[in-house]
N, C-alpha and C positions, 0 to 999 in steps of 0.2 A: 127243096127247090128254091131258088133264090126269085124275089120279085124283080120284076123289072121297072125299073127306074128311068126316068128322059133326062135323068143329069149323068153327065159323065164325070164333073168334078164339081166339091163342093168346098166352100171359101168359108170360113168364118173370122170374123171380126169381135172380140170381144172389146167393150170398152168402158171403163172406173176410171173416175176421177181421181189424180195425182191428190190431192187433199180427200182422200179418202175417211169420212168422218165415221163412215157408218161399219168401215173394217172388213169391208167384203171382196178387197183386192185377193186375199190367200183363197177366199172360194174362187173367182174369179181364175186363181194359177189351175186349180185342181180340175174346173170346167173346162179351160185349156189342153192340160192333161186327158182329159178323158174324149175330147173330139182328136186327138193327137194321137194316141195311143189305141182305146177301145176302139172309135168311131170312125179310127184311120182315114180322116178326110184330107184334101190335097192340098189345103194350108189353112194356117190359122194362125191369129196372131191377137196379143194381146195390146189394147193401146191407151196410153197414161191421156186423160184429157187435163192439159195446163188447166193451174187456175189466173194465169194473164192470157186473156184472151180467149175464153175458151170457146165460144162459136166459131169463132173465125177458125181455129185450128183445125176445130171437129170437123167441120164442114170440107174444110181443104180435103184432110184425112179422108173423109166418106168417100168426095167427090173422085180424087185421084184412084182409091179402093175399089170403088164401084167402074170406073172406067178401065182401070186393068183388068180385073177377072170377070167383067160382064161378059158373060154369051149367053146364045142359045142356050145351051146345053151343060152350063154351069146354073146351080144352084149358091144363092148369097145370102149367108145368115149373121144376124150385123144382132148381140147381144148386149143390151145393156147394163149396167149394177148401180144402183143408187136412186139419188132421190129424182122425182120429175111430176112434173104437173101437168093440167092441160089448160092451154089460154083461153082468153075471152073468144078465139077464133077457133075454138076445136084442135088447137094443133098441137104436141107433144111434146114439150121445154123438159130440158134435163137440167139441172141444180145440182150443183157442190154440196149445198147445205138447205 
């Protein structure tokens, strides 16, 4: 018997850095693959963050990301690969290197 779920679709967002130092882009394809394939969720996509500019980009990216597939009934899972810290403010910085 299948459980029941309150999402009817679910979104993923993968995202590594274009200057990938740490080489976790081909994982990154393969966890693509397996929400694609196994997990058959209703999109996913993978996305390069520049290294000119990279908040601004990211942030457009999430921004626009999240306002397309937001609903109800839509589940968003937004995956990160690489380096990151956390600020003087508690909050979550991602780093190239």
């Amino acid at each position: 018997m299948q459980p029941e779920y309150p999402y009817k679709t679910v979104h993923v967002l993968l995202l590594v850095f274009e200057d990938d130092d740490l080489g976790v882009s081909s994982e990154v394809d393969q966890l693509l693959q397996v929400f694609k394939k196994d997990l058959n969720v209703t999109t996913s996509k993978k996305f390069l963050i520049p290294s000119k500019a990279p908040f601004a980009v990211l942030e457009k990216a999430l921004c626009t990301w999240k306002e397309f597939f937001s609903r109800p009934e839509s589940l968003l899972i937004v995956y990160f690969a690489g380096h990151g810290y956390q600020d003087d403010f508690y909050r979550v910085r991602f780093s190239a290197k």
